[in-house]
Each structure stands twice: as C-alpha cells, then as structure tokens.
C-alpha positions as CSV (number, residue, x, y, z in Angstrom):
1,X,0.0,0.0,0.0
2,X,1.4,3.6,-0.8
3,X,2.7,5.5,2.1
4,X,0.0,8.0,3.4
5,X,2.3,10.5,5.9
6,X,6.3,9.7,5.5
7,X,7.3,6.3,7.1
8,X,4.0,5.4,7.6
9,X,1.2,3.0,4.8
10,X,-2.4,3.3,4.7
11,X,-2.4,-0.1,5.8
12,X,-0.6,0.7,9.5
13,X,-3.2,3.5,9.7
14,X,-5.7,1.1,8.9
15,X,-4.4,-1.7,11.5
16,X,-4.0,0.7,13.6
17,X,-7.9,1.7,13.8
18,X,-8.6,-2.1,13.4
19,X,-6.5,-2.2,17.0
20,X,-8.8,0.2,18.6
21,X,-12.0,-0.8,17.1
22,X,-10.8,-4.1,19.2
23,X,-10.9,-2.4,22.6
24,X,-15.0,-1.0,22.0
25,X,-17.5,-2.8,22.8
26,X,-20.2,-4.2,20.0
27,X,-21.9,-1.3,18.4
28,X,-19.3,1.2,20.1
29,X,-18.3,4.4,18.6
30,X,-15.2,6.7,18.7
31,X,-15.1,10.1,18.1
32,X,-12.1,11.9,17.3
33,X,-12.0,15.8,16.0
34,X,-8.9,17.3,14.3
35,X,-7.4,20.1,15.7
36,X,-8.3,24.1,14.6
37,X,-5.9,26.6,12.2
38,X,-4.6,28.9,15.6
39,X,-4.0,32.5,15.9
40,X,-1.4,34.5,16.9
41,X,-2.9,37.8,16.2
42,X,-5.7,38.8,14.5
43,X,-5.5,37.0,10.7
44,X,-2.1,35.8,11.3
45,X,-2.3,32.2,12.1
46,X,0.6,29.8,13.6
47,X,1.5,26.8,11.6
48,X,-1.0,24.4,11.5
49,X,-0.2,21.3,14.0
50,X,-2.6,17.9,13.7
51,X,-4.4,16.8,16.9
52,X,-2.4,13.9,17.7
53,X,-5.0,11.2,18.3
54,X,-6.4,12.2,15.3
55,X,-3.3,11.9,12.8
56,X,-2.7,8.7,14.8
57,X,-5.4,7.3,13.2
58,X,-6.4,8.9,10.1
59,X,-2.6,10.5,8.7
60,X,-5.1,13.5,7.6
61,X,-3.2,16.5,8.6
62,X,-6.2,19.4,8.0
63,X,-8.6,21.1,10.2
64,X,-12.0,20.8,10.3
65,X,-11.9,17.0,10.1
66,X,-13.7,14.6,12.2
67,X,-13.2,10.7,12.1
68,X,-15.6,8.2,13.8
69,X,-14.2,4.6,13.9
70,X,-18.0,2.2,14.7
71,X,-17.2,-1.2,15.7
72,X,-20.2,-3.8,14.3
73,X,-21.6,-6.1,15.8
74,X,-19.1,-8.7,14.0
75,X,-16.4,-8.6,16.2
76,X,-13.7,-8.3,13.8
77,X,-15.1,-5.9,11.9
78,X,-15.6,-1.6,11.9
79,X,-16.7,1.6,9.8
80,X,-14.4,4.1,9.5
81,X,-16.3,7.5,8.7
82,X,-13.8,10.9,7.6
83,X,-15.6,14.2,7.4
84,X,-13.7,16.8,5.9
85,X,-13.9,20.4,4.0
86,X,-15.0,19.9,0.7
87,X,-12.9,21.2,-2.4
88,X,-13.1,24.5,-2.4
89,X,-11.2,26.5,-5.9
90,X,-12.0,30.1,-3.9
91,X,-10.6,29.0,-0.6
92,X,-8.1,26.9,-1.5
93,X,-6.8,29.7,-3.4
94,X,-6.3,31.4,-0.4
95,X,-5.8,28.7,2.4
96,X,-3.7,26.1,0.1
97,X,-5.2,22.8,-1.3
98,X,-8.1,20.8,0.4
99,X,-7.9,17.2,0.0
100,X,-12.1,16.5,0.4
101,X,-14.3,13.6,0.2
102,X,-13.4,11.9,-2.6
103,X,-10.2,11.5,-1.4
104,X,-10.9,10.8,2.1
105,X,-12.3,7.7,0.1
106,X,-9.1,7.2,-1.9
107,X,-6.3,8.4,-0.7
108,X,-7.2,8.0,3.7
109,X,-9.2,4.8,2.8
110,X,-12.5,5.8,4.6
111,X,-15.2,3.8,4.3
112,X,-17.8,6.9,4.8
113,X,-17.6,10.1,4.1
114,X,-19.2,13.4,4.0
115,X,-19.1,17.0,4.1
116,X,-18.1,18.7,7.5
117,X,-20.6,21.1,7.0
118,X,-22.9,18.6,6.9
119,X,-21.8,17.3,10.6
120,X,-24.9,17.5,12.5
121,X,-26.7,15.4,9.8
122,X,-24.3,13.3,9.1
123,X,-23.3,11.8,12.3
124,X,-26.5,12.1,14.3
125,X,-27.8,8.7,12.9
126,X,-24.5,7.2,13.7
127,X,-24.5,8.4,17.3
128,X,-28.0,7.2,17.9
129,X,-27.5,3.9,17.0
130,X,-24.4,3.5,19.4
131,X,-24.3,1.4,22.0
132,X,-21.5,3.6,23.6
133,X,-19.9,6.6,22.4
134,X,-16.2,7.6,23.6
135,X,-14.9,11.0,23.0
136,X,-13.1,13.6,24.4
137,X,-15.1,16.4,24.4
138,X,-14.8,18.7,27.7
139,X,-18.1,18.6,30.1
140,X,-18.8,21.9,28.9
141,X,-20.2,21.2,25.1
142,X,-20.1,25.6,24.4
143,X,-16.5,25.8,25.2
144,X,-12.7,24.0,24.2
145,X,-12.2,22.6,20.9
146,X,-14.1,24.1,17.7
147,X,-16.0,20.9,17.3
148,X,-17.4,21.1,20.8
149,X,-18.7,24.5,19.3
150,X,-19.7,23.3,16.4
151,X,-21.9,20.8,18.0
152,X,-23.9,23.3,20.8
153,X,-23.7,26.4,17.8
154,X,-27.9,28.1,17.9
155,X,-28.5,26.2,14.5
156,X,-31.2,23.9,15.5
157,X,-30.3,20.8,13.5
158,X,-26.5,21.2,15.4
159,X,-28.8,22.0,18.6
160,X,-30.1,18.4,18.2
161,X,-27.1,16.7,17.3
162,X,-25.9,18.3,20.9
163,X,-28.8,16.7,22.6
164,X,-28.2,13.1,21.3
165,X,-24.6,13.4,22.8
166,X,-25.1,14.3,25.9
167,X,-28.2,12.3,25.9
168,X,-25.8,9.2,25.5
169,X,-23.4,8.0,28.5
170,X,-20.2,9.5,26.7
171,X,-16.9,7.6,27.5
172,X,-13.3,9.1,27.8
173,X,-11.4,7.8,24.5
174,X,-7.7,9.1,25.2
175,X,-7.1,6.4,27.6
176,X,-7.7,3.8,24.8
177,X,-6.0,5.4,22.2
178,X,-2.9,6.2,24.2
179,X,-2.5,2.7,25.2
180,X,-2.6,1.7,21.7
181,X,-0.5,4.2,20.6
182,X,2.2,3.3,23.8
183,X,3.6,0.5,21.7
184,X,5.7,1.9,18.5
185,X,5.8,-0.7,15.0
186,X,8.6,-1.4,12.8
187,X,7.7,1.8,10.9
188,X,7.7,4.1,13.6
189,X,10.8,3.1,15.3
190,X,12.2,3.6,11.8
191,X,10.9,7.0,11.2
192,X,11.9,8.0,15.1
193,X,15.6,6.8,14.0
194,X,15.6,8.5,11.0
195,X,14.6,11.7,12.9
196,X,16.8,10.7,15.8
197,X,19.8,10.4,13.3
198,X,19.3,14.0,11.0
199,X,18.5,15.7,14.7
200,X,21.4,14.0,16.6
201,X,23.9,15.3,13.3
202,X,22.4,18.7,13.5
203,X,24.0,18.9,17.2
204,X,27.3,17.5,16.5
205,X,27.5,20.2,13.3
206,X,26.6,22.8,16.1
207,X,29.3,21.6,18.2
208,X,32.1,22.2,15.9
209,X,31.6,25.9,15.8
210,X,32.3,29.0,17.6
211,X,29.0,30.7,18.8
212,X,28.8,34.2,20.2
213,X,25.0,34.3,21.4
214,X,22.1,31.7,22.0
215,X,19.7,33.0,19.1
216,X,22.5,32.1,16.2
217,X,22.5,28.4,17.2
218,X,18.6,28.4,17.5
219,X,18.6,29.5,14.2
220,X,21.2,27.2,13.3
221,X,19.4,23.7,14.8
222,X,16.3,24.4,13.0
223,X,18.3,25.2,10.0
224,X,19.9,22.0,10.0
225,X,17.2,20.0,11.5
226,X,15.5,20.9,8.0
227,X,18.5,20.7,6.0
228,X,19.1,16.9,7.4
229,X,16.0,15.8,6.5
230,X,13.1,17.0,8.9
231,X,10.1,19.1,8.6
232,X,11.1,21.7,11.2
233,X,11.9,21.7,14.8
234,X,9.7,19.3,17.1
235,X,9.2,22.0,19.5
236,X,10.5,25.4,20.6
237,X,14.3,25.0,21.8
238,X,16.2,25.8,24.9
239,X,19.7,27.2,23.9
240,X,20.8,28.4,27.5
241,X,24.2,29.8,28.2
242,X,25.8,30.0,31.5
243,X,23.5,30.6,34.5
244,X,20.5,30.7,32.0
245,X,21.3,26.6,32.1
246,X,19.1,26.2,35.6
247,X,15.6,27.0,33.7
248,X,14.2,24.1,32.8
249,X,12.2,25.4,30.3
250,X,14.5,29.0,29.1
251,X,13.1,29.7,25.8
252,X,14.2,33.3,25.6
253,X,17.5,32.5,23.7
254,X,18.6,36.0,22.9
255,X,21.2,36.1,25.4
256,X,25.3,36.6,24.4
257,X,27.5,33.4,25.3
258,X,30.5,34.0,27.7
259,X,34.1,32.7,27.2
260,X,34.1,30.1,30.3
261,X,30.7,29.3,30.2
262,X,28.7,26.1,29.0
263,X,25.5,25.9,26.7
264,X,22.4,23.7,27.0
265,X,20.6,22.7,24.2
266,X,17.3,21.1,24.1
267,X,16.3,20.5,20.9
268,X,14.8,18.0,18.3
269,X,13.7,17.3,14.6
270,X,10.3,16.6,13.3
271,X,9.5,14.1,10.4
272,X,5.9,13.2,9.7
273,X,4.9,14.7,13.0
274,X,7.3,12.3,14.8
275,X,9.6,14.2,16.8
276,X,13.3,13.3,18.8
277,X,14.1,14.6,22.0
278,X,17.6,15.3,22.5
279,X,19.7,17.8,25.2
280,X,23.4,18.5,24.8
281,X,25.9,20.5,26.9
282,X,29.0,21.6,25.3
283,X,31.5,24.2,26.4
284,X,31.5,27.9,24.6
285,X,35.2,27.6,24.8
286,X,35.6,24.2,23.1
287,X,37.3,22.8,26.3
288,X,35.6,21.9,29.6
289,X,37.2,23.5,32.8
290,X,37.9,21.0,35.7
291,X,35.0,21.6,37.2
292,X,32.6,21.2,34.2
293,X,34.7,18.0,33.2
294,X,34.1,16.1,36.9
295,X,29.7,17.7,36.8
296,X,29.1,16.7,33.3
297,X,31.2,13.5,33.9
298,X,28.8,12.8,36.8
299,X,25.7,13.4,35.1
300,X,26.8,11.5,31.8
301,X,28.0,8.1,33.8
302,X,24.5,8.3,35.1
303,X,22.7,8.7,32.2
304,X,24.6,5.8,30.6
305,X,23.2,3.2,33.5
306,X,19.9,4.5,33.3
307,X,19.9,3.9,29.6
308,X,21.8,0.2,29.6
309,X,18.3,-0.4,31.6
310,X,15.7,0.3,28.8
311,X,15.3,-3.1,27.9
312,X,12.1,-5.4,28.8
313,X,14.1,-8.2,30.8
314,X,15.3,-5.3,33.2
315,X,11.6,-5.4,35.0
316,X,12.2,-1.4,35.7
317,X,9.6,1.3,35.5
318,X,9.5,5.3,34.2
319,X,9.9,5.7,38.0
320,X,12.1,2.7,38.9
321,X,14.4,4.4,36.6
322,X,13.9,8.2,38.1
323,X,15.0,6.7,41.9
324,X,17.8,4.4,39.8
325,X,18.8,7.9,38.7
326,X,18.8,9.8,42.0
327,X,21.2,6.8,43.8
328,X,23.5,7.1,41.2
329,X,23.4,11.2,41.3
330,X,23.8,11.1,44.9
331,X,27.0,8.8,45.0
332,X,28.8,10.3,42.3
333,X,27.9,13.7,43.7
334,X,28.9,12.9,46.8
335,X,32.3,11.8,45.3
336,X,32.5,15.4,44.1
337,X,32.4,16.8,47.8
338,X,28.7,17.9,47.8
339,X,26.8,17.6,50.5
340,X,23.6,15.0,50.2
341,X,22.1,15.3,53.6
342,X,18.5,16.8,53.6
343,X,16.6,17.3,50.3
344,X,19.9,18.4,49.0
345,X,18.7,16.3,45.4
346,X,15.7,17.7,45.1
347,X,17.1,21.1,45.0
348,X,19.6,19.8,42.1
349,X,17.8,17.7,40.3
350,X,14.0,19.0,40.4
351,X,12.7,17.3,37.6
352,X,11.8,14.0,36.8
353,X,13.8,11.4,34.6
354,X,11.9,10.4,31.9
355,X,9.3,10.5,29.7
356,X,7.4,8.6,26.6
357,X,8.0,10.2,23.2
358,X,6.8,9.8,19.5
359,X,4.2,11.8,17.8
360,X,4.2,14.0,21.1
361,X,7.1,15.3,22.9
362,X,5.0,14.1,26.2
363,X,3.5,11.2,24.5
364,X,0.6,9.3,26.0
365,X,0.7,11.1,29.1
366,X,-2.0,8.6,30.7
367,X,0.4,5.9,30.8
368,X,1.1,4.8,34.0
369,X,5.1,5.7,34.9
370,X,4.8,2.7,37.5
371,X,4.5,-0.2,35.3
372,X,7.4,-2.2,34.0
373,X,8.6,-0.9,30.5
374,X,7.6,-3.3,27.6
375,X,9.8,-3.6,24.4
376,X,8.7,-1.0,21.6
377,X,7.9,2.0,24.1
378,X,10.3,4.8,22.7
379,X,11.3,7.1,25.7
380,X,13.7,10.1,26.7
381,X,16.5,9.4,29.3
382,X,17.2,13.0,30.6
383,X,19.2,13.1,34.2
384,X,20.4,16.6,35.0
385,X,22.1,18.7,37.7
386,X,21.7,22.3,38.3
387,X,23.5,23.7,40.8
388,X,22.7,27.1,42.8
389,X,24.7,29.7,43.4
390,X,24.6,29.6,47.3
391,X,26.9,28.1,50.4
392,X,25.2,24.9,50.5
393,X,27.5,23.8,47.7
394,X,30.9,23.7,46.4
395,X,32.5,27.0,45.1
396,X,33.4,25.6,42.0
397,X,30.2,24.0,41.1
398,X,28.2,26.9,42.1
399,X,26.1,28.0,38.7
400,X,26.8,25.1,36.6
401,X,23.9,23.6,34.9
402,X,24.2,19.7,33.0
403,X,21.6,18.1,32.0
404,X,22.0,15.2,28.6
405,X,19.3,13.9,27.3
406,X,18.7,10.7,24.3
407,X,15.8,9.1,22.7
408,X,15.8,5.4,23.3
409,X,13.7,3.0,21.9
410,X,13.0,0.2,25.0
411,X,14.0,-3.9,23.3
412,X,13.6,-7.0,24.3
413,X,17.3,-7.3,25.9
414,X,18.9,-4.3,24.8
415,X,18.3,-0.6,24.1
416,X,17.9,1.1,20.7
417,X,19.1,4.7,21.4
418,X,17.2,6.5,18.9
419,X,20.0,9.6,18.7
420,X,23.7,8.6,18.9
421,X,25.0,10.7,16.2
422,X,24.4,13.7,18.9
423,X,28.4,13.6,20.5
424,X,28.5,13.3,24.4
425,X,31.6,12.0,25.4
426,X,33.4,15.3,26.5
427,X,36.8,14.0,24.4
428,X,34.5,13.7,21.1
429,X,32.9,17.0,21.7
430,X,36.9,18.5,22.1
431,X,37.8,16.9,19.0
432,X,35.3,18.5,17.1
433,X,36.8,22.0,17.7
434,X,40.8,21.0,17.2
C-alpha cells in the first residue's frame, strides 16, 4: 500500500484503527476531531499542527476534520467514517489545497464520508445507534475545541445533534487510544531513528563551531534540523548559556554566550509529526574547565546506566528508573564533595527522569510511569544537575547547569538509542573544535 504520511502506509493506519476498534464494545463508537488553524494575532495564524490522536489514526493533517471509527456487531469488523472540508477552488486559493471527500475515500481509505458542513446530519444517525460513544469532548459542550462549538452552535439541526450526545453515556477515549498508541511498529521506530539520526547530526554540526549568542545556534538547529532531512523543529528549543542553564524550560534564547561558560541545548527534529528529543551541553570555549569535566562526567555516567536499563528483561519502571537515577546522582555527587544530607537532590535535580515520546514530545501522558517498560515504548532518558549559586554547595560548582538527554527505543534485551549521532563523550565533543 502507498505510504500515506512519511514512514507510515495506509495499511498501518488502517491496522491501527482495526486495533482500537478491538478495545469497544459491539456497536461502540469513537469520536475523534482534528485540531483548529490557531492564531497568533488577528488573521495571522501559527503553523498548522494535527491533533495527535487524530493523525494517529487517520494521517489527515487538516482542520476541520472529524473521524468516527463504529465497531459492528461482528467482532472483527468496523466503519471508518472521515468528514472533511470539501474542495473549495475560492478558498483553497487562499488557504492552500483541500484534499475532500473523494479523497478521504481514496487516498485515507474511509469507508464513509461526508461534508463537515454537513456534521450535524451526518453523524447524528450514527450516534443514535451506538451502544456507547467515547470521545473527548470537555463537560462543557459551548466551550474547548471548535468541534465542541460546532456541535452546541444556535442552528437547530446542530442543537439536536448536541442533545443526542449528551443524551448518551459519553466515555473518555484518550485512555484507549494512548495505550494503543504506547507501543511503537517497525515503521515508527524507523521513522523515530531516521529523525533521531538527521537531529542527533544537527548537534554534532553545532558543536564544531564558535558561537557568540544563544539566538545564532537556534537558528542554526532548525536550519539543520531541516537541512538533514526534517520538517522543522519538534518543539520550541532551549539554547541556554551559562546561568540561564538552571531553567528548565528557558526559551528566551537572545542572550550573548560567555568565554568560560557552557551551553544547553534542548532541541529535536520533526519528520511526519514524529519528533526526537535530544539535550546536549557543550563548552563555549571548546574545552571543559575541571570543574565542568568532573559535573558533566557525573551526570553522563549516570545517564549511561539508566539507559543500559531500557530493555524489557530489566523489569524497571519510568519511575524505577527516576530513583535508579537519583542513587546514582547522589553517590557520584557525593564523590564530588557535595553535601547530600537533607533534600539536597531535590534542590539539584527538580525534575523528573523520563518520559514517553513519539508523535508527542510528552507522549501518552496517561500511561502509567509505574509499570514495567515493555519492548517497543520509545522514551527520553534526561538526568540533570543544576547547581545554585549559594553556600550549600561547592564554590566551584556553584552555577553550573548539565543536563543530557537521548531518545531510546526500550528492546527486548537491549536498548535502541534513537539519537547517537548527537556527540556526548566530553573527548568527542573536544575533538570537534581542534
């Protein structure tokens, strides 16, 4: 079958709803609504991003889309229904290219489809007839997502679509769909190595030159992100010199970079909507002092255990390996001279070690951190230390901020780490600036 998004066929998409369709009950409908074009001001819209749920399932990346997936009462079998815009010559000429019904039929494989227009009449007899309908609209029908407005709007045919819905007992969904979506296929781990790969090259190329403020290699990792092979940036980056290093989430990247000083980057690719997750620490200079040598060397040793554990037969957790992380921090810290007593770690590492990735940077946040990690669950390994400028800690470790981060794809009996071409060991990164 011909590949619908890159990396991925119509037949995953369609194995994938067949997967879901599986977990309703007879005569059980899901609802899923794409997301809305965004604005930042005014008529000046942000680029448009795909509910993930939604792409998961259809690989139709426009708004105004809903897809209902109605398990029969044959157990192996389901409709899948894709309402979309219609082709439009006048709007398209403004708004770029619809694809519309006729290729929700033969391009997204629907089975039904219809105008969105049309929504109220279209998928009122379908929601009727459910035996249970799971969707993920908020309590509050007038409010949220532009479905839920489309669907309580003062027209009175949408005024009765409204009542059958919340005349029915509606279900949650995301649960469901994020725990099919928890375990990646052949053709996602390939596309999240692909992505890991162009990303993880895009940092070592950074790391080879001289940089004189944050902004330049910001514009330099999407650049190259791009130039590798990805659609754009997964997400907005953290490029923090110096001090700036101990916010987590620093995105104001404007700031000069100081001889002396190190610089954290957080930043990742995006192919086909799936993204990498990568965070690298490299020295302005192009050679660690002592002291950043002995931190980084701390942080990195750990990070290498924690990974050597994403594997099924290791029977660890998200959170087995978050308190794996902290005993190893806290001995090879205290080896450094710091004192551990108290809630010392929590003050230097706040933030937790891990989590899942894949068509979300955050992926499936319902999934449980607590249960043991099965083979084809793609997470981030991201232990870091940021160190305060105050008496409770050494002089020379006062300001530093370390925190390295890899995409790793959890096996059977070894891990797949999704971004190795991203240099770590501090004699690579030095190489790359003799």
């Amino acid at each position: 079958m011909h590949a619908v998004t890159p990396g991925i066929a119509a037949l995953e998409y369609a194995r994938r709803r067949s997967k879901l369709a599986a977990k309703l009950p007879k005569n059980g409908i899901a609802i899923v609504a794409s997301s809305e074009v965004k604005y930042k001001s005014g008529a000046v819209f942000y680029e448009f991003r795909q509910d993930t749920n939604f792409f998961y399932l259809t690989g139709f990346n426009e708004p105004e889309a809903v897809a209902v997936i109605s398990r029969s009462s044959d157990e192996n079998d389901h409709v899948f229904h894709l309402f979309v815009r219609p082709k439009d010559p006048k709007a398209e000429q403004w708004d770029g290219v619809r694809s519309g019904t006729q290729a929700a039929l033969d391009i997204f494989n629907a089975d039904e489809t219809g105008d969105i227009n049309q929504i109220s009449h279209l998928l009122s007899p379908i929601v009727s007839s459910a035996s249970k309908v799971f969707t993920d609209f908020p309590s509050d029908l007038k409010s949220r997502s532009w479905f839920s407005r489309l669907v309580s709007d003062n027209n009175s045919k949408v005024q009765g679509l409204a009542k059958v819905i919340e005349s029915r007992k509606v279900l949650p969904l995301k649960d469901i769909i994020h725990e099919v979506r928890n375990l990646k296929s052949d053709a996602e781990i390939a596309q999240m190595r692909k992505v890991g790969q162009a990303s993880g090259r895009a940092f070592t190329e950074a790391m080879r030159q001289t940089w004189r403020n944050e902004k330049d290699i910001a514009a330099f990792m999407d650049y190259r992100f791009k130039n590798n092979g990805c659609d754009g940036s997964a997400y907005l980056p953290v490029v923090a010199g110096g001090r700036n290093g101990s916010i987590i989430h620093y995105t104001k990247n404007d700031h000069p970079l100081n001889h002396g000083d190190m610089v954290m980057v957080d930043a990742g690719g995006e192919l086909g909507n799936y993204i990498t997750d990568i965070t690298r620490v490299w020295p302005v200079s192009g050679a660690f002092t002592s002291a950043q040598k002995d931190l980084y060397n701390a942080v990195l040793a750990t990070q290498r255990h924690c990974i050597s554990l994403c594997r099924a037969n290791a029977s660890t957790s998200l959170d087995g390996l978050h308190e794996t992380a902290e005993g190893h921090l806290r001995d090879q810290l205290k080896l450094l001279g710091f004192d551990m007593s108290g809630r010392a770690l929590d003050t230097l590492f706040p933030h937790h070690l891990s989590h899942y990735v894949g068509l979300d940077v955050h992926e499936t946040p319902s999934q449980s951190r607590k249960v043991p990690l099965q083979a084809r669950q793609c997470i981030a390994v991201e232990p870091g230390i940021y160190v305060p400028d105050t008496d409770a800690f050494p002089t020379h470790f006062r300001g530093l901020n370390v925190r390295i981060e890899d995409s790793v794809c959890v096996q059977e009996e070894h891990p797949l780490v999704l971004t190795t071409e991203a240099a770590k060991m501090i004699d690579d990164i030095e190489a790359l600036r003799t």
